[in-house]
mmCIF file of the N, C-alpha and C atoms, coordinates in Angstrom:
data_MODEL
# 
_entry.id   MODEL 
# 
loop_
_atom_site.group_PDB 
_atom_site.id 
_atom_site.type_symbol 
_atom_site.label_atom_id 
_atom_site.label_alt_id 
_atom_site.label_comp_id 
_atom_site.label_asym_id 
_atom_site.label_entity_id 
_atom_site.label_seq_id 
_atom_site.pdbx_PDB_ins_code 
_atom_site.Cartn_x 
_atom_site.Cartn_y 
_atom_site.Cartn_z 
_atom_site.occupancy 
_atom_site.B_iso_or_equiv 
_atom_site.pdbx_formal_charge 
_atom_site.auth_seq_id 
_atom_site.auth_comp_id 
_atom_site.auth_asym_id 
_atom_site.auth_atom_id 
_atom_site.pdbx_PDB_model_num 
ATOM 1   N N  . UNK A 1 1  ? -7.051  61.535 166.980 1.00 0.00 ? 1  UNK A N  1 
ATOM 2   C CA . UNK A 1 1  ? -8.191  61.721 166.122 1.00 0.00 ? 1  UNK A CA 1 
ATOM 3   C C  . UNK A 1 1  ? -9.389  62.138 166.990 1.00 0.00 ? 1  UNK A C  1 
ATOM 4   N N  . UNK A 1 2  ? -9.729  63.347 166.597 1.00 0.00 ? 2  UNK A N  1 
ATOM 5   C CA . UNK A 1 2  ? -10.857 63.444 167.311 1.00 0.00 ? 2  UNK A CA 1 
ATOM 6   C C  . UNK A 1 2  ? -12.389 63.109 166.938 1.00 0.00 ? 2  UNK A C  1 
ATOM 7   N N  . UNK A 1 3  ? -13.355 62.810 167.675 1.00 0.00 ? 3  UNK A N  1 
ATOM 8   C CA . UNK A 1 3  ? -14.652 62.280 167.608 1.00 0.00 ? 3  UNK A CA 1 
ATOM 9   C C  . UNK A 1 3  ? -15.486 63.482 167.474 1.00 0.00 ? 3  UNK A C  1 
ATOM 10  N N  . UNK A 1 4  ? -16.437 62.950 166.517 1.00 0.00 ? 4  UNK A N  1 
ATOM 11  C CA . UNK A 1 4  ? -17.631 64.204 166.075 1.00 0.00 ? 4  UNK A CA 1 
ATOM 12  C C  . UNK A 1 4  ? -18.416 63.893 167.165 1.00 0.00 ? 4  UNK A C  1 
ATOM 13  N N  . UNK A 1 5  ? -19.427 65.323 167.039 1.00 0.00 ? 5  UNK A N  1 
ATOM 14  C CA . UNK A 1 5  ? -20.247 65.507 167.700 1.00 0.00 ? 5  UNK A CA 1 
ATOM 15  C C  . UNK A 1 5  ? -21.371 63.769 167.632 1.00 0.00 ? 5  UNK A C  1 
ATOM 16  N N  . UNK A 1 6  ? -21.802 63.724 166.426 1.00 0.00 ? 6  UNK A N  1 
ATOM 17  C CA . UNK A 1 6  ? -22.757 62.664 166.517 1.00 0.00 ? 6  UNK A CA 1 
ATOM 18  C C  . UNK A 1 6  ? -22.475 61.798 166.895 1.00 0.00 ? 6  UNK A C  1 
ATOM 19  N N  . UNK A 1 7  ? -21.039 60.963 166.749 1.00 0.00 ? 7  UNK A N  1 
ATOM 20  C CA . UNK A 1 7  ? -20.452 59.822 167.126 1.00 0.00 ? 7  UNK A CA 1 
ATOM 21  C C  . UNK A 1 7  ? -20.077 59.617 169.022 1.00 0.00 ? 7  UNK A C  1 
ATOM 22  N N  . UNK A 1 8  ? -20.191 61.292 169.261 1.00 0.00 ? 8  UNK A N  1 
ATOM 23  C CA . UNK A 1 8  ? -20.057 61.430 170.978 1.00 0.00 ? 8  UNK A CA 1 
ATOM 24  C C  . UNK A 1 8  ? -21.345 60.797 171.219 1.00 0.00 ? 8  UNK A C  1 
ATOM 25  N N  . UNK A 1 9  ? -22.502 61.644 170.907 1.00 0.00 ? 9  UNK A N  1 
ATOM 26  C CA . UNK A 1 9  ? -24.020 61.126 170.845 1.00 0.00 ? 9  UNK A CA 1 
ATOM 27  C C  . UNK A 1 9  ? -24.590 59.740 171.093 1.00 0.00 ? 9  UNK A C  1 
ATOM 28  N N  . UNK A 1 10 ? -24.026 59.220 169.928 1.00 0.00 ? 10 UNK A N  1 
ATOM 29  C CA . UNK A 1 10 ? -24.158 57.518 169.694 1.00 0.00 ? 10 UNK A CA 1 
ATOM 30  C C  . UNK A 1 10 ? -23.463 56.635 171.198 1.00 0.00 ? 10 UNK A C  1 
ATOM 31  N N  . UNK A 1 11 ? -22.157 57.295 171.500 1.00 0.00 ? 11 UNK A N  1 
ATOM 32  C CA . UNK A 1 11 ? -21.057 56.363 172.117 1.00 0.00 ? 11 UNK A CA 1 
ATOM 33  C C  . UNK A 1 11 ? -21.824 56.675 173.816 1.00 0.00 ? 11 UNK A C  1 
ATOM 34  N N  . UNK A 1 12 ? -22.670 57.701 174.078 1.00 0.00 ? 12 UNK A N  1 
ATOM 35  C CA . UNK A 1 12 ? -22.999 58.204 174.959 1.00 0.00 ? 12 UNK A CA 1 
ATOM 36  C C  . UNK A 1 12 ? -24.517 57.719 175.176 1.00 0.00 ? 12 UNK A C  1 
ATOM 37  N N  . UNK A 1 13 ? -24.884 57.307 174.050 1.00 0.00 ? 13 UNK A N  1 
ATOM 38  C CA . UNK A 1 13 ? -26.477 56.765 173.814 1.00 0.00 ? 13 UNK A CA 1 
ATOM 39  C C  . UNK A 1 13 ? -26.433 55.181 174.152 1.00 0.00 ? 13 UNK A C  1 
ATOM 40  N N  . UNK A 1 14 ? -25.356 54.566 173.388 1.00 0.00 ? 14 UNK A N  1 
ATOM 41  C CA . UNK A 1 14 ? -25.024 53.349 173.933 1.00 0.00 ? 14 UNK A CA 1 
ATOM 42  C C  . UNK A 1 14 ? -24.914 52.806 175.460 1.00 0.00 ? 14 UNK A C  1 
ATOM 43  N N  . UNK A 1 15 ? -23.738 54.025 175.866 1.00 0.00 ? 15 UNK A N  1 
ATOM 44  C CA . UNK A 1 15 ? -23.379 53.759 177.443 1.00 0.00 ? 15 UNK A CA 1 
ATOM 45  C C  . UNK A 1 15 ? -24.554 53.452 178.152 1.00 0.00 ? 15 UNK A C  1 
ATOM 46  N N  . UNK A 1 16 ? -25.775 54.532 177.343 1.00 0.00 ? 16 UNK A N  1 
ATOM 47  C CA . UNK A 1 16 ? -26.603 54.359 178.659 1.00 0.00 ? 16 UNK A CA 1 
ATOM 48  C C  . UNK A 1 16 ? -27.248 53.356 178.686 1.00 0.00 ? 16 UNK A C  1 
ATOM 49  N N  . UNK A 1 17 ? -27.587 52.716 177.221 1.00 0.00 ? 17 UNK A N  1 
ATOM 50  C CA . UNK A 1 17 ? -28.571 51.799 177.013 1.00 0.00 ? 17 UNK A CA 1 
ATOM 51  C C  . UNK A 1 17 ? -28.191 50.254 177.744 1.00 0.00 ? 17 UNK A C  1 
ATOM 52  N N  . UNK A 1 18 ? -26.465 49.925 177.316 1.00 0.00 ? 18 UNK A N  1 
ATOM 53  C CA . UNK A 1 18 ? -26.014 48.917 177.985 1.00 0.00 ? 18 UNK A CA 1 
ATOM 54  C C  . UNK A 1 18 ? -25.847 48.831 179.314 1.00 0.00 ? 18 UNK A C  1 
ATOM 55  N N  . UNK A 1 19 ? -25.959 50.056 180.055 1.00 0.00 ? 19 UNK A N  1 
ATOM 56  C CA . UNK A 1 19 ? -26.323 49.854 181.560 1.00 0.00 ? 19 UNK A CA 1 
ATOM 57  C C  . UNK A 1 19 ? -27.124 50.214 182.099 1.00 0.00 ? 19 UNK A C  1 
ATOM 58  N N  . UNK A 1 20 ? -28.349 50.531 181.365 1.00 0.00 ? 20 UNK A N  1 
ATOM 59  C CA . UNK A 1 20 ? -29.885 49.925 182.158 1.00 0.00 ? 20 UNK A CA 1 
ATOM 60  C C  . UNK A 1 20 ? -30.265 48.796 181.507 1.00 0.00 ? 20 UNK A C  1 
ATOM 61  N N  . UNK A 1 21 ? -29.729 48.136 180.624 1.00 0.00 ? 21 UNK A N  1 
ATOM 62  C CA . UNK A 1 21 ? -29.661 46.973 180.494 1.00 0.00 ? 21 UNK A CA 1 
ATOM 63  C C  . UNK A 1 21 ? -29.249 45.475 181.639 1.00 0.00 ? 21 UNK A C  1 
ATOM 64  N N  . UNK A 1 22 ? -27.766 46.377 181.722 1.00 0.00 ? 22 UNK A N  1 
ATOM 65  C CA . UNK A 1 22 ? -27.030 45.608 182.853 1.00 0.00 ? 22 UNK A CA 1 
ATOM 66  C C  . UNK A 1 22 ? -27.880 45.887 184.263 1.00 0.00 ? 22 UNK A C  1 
ATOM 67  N N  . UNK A 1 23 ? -28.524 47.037 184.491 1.00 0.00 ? 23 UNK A N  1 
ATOM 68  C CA . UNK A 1 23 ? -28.860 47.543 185.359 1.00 0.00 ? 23 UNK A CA 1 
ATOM 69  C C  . UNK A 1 23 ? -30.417 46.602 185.999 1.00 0.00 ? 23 UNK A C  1 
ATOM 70  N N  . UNK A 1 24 ? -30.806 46.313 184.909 1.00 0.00 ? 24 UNK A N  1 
ATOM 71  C CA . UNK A 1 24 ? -32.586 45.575 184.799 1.00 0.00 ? 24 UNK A CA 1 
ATOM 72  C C  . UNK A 1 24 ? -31.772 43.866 184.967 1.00 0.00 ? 24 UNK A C  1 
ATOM 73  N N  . UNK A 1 25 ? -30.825 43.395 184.520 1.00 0.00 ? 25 UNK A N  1 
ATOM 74  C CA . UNK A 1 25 ? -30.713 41.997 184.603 1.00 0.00 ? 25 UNK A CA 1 
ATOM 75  C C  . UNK A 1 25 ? -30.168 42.088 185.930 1.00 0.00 ? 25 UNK A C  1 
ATOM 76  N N  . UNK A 1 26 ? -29.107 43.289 186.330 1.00 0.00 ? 26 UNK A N  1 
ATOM 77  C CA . UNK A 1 26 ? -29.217 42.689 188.328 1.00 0.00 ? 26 UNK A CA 1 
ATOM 78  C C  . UNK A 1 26 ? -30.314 43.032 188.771 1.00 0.00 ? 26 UNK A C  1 
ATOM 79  N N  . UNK A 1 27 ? -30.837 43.688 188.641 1.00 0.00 ? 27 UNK A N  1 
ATOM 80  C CA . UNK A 1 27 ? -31.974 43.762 189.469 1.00 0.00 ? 27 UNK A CA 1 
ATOM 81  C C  . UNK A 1 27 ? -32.955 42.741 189.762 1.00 0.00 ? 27 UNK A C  1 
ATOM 82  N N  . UNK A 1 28 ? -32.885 42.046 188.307 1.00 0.00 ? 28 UNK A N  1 
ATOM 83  C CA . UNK A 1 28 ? -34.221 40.785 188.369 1.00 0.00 ? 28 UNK A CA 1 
ATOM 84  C C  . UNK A 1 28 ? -33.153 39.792 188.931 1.00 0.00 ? 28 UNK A C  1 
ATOM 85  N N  . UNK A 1 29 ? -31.693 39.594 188.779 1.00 0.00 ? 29 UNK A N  1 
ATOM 86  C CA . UNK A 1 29 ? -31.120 38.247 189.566 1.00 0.00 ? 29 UNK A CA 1 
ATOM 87  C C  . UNK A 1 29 ? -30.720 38.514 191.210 1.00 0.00 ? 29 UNK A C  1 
ATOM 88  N N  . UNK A 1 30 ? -30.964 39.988 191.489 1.00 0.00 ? 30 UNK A N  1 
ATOM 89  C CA . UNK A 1 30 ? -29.991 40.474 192.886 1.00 0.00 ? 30 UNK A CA 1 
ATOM 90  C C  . UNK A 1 30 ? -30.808 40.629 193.872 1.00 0.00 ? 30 UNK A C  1 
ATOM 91  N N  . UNK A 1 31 ? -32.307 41.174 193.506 1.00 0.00 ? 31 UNK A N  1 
ATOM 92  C CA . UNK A 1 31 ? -33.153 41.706 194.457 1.00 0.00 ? 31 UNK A CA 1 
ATOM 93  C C  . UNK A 1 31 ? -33.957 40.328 194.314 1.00 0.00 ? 31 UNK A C  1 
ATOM 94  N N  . UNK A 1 32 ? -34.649 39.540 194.530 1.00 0.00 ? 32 UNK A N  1 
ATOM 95  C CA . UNK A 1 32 ? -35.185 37.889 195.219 1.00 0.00 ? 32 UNK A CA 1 
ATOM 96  C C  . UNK A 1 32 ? -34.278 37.388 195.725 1.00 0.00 ? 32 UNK A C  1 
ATOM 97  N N  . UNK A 1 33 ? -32.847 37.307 195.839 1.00 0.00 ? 33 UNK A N  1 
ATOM 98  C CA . UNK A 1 33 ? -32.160 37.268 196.441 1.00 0.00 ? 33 UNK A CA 1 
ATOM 99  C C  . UNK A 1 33 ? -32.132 37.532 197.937 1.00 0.00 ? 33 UNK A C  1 
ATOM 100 N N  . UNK A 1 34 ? -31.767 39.110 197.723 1.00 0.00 ? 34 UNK A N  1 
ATOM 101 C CA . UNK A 1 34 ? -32.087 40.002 198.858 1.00 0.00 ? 34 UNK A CA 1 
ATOM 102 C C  . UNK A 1 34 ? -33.349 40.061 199.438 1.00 0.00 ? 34 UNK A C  1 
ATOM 103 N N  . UNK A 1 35 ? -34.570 39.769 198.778 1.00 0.00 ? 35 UNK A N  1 
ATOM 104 C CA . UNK A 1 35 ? -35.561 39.346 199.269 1.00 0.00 ? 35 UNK A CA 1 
ATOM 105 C C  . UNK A 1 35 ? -36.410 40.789 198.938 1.00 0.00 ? 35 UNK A C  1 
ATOM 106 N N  . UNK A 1 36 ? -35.904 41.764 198.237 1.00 0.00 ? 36 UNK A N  1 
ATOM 107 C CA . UNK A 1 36 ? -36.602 42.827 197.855 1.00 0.00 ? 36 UNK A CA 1 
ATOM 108 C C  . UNK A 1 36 ? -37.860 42.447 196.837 1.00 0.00 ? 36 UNK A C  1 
ATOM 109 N N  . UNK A 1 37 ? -39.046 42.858 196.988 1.00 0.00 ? 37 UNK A N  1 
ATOM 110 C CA . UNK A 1 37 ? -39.604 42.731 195.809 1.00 0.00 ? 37 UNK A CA 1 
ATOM 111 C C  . UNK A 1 37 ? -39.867 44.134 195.039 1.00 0.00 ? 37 UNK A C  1 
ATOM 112 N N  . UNK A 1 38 ? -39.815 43.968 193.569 1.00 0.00 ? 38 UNK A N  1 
ATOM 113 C CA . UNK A 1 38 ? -39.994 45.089 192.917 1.00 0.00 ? 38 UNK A CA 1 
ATOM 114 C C  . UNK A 1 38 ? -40.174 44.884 191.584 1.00 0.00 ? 38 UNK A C  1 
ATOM 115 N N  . UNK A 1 39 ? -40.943 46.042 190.745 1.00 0.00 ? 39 UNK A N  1 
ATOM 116 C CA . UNK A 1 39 ? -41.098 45.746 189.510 1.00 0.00 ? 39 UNK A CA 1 
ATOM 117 C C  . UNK A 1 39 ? -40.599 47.108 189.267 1.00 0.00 ? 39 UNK A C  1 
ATOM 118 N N  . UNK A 1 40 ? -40.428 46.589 187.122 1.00 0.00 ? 40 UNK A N  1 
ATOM 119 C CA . UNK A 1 40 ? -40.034 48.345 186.522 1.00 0.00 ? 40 UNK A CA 1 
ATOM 120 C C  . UNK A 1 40 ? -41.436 49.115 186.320 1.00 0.00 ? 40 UNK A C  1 
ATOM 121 N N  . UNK A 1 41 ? -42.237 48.760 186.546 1.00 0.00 ? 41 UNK A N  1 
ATOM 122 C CA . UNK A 1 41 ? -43.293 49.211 186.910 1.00 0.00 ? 41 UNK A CA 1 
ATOM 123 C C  . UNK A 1 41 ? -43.180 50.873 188.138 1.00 0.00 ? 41 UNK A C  1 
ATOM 124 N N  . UNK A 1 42 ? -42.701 50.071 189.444 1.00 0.00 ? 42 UNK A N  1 
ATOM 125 C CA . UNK A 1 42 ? -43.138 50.877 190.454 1.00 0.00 ? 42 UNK A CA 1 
ATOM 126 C C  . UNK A 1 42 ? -41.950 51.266 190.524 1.00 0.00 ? 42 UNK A C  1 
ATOM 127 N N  . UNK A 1 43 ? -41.066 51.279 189.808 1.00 0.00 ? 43 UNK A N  1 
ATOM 128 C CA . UNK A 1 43 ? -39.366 52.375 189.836 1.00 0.00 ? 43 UNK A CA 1 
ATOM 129 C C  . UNK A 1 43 ? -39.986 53.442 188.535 1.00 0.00 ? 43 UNK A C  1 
ATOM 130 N N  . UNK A 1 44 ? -40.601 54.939 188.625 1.00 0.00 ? 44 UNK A N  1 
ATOM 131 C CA . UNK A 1 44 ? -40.637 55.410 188.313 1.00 0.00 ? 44 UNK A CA 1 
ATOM 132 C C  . UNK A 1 44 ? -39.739 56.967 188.072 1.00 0.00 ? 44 UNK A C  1 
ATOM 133 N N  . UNK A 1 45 ? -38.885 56.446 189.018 1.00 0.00 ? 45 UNK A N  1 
ATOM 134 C CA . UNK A 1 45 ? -37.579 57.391 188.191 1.00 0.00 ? 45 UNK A CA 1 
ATOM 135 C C  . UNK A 1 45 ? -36.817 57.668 187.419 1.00 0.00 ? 45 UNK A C  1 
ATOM 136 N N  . UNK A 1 46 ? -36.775 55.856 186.936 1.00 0.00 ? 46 UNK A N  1 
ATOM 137 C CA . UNK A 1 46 ? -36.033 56.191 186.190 1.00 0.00 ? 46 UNK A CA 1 
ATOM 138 C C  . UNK A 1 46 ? -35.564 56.787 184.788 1.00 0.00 ? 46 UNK A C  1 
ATOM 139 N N  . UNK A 1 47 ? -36.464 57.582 183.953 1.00 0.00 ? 47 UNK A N  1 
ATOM 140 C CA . UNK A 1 47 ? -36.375 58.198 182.749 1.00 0.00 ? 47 UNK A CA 1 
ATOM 141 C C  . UNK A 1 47 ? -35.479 59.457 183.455 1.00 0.00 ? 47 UNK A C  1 
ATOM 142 N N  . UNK A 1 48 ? -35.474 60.414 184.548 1.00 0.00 ? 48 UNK A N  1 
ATOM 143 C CA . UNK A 1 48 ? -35.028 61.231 185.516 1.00 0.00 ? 48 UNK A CA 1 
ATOM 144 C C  . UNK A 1 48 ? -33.570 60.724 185.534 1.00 0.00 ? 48 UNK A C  1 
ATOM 145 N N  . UNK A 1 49 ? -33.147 59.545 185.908 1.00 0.00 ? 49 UNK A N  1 
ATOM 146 C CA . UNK A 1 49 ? -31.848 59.060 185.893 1.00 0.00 ? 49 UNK A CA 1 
ATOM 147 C C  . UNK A 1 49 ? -30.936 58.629 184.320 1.00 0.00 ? 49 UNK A C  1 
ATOM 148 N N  . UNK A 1 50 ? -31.810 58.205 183.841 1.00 0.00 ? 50 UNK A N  1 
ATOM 149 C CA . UNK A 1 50 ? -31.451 58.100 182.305 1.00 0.00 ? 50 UNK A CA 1 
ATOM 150 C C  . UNK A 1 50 ? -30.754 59.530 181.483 1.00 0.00 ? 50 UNK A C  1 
ATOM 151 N N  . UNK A 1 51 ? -31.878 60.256 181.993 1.00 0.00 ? 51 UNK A N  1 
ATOM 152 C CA . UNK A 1 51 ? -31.486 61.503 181.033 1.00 0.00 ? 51 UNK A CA 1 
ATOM 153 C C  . UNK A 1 51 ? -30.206 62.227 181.670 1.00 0.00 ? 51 UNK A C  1 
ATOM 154 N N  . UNK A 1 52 ? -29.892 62.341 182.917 1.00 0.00 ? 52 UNK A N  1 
ATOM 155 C CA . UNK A 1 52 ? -28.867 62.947 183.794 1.00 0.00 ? 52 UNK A CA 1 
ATOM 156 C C  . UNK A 1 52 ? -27.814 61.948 183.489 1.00 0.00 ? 52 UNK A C  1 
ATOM 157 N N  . UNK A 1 53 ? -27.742 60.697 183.383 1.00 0.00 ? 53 UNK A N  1 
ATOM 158 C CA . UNK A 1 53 ? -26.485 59.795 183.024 1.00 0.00 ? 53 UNK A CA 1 
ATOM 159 C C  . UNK A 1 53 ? -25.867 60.537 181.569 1.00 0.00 ? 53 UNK A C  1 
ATOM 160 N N  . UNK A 1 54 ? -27.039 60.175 180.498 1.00 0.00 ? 54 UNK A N  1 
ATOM 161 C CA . UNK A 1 54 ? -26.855 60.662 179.039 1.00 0.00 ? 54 UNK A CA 1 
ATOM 162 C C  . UNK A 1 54 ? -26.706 61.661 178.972 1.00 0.00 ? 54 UNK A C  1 
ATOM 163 N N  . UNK A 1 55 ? -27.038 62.696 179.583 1.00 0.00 ? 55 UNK A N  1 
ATOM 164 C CA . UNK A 1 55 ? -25.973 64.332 179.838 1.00 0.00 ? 55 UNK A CA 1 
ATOM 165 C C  . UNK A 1 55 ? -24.468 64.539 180.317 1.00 0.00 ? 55 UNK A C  1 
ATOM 166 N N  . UNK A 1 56 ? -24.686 63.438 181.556 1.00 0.00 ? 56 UNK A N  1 
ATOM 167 C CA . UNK A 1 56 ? -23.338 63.658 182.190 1.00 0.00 ? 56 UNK A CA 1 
ATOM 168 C C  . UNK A 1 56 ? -22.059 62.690 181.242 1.00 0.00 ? 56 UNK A C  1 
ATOM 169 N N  . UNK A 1 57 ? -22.489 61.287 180.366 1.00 0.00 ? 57 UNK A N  1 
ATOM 170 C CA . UNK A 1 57 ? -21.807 60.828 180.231 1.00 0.00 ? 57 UNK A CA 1 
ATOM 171 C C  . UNK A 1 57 ? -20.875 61.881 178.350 1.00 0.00 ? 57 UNK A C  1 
ATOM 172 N N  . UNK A 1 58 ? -21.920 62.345 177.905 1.00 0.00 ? 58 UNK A N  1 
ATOM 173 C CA . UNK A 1 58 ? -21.905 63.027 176.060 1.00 0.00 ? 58 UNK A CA 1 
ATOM 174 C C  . UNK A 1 58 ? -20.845 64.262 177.375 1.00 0.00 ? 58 UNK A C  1 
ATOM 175 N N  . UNK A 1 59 ? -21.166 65.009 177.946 1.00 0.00 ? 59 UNK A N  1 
ATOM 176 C CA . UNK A 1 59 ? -20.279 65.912 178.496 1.00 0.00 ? 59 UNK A CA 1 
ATOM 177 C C  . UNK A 1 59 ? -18.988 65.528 178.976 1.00 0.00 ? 59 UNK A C  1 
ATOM 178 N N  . UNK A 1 60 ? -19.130 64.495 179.708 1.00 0.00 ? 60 UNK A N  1 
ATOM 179 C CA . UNK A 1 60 ? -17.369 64.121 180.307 1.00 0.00 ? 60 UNK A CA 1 
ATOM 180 C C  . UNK A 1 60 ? -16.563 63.239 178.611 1.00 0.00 ? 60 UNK A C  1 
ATOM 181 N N  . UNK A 1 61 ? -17.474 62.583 177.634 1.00 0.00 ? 61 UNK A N  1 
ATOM 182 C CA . UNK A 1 61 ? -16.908 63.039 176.816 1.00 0.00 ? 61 UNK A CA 1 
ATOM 183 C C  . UNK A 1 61 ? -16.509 64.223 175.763 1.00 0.00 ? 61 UNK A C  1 
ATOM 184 N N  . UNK A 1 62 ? -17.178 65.129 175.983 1.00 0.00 ? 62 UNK A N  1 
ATOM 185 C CA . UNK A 1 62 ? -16.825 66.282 175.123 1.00 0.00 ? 62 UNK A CA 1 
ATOM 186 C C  . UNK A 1 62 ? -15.333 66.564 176.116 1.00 0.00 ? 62 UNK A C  1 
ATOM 187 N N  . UNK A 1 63 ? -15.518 67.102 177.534 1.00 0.00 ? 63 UNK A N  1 
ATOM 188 C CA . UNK A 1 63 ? -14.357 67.385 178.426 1.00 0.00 ? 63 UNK A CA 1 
ATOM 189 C C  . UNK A 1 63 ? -13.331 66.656 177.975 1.00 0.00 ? 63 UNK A C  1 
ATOM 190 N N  . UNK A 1 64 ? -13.275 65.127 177.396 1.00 0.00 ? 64 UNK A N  1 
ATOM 191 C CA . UNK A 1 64 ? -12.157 64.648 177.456 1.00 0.00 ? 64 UNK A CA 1 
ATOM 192 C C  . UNK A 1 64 ? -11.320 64.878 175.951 1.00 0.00 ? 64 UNK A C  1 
ATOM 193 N N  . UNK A 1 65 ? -12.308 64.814 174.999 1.00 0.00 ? 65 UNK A N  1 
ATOM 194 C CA . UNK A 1 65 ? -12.204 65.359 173.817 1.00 0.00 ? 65 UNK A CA 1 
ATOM 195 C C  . UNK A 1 65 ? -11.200 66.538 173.714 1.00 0.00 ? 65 UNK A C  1 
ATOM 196 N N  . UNK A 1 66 ? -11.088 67.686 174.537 1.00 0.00 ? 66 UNK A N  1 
ATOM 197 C CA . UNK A 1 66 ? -10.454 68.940 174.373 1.00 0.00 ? 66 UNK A CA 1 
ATOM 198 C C  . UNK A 1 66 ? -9.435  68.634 175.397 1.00 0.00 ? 66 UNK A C  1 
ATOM 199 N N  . UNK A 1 67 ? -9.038  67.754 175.848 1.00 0.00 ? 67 UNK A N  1 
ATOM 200 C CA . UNK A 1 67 ? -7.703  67.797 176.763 1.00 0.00 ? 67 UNK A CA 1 
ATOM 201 C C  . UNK A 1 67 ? -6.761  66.970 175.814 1.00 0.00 ? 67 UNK A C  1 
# 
């Protein structure tokens, strides 16, 4: 069965959301740890990384879609 376009969208919108999710809870338990300090404040890349995940991830599913 193949997956529509919107439902790629969604499944690809999700991915990203649950791992800058996952991504923000190590950070606040991993880095005091490590002794890094940092806020999401002064990580200003990351909308830059977001959008390149959510491209790359809707594409490697379309790729997988047609095999």
């Amino acid at each position: 069965m193949r997956q529509s376009r919107l439902m790629s969208l969604t499944e690809a919108a999700a991915n990203i959301m649950v791992g800058y999710a996952v991504g923000i809870l190590t950070q606040a338990l991993v880095f005091p740890i490590l002794g890094i300090e940092t806020s999401l404040r002064q990580n200003q890349s990351w909308p830059r990384f977001t959008a390149v995940s959510f491209v790359s991830s809707y594409a490697l599913r379309g790729i997988c879609e047609h095999v």
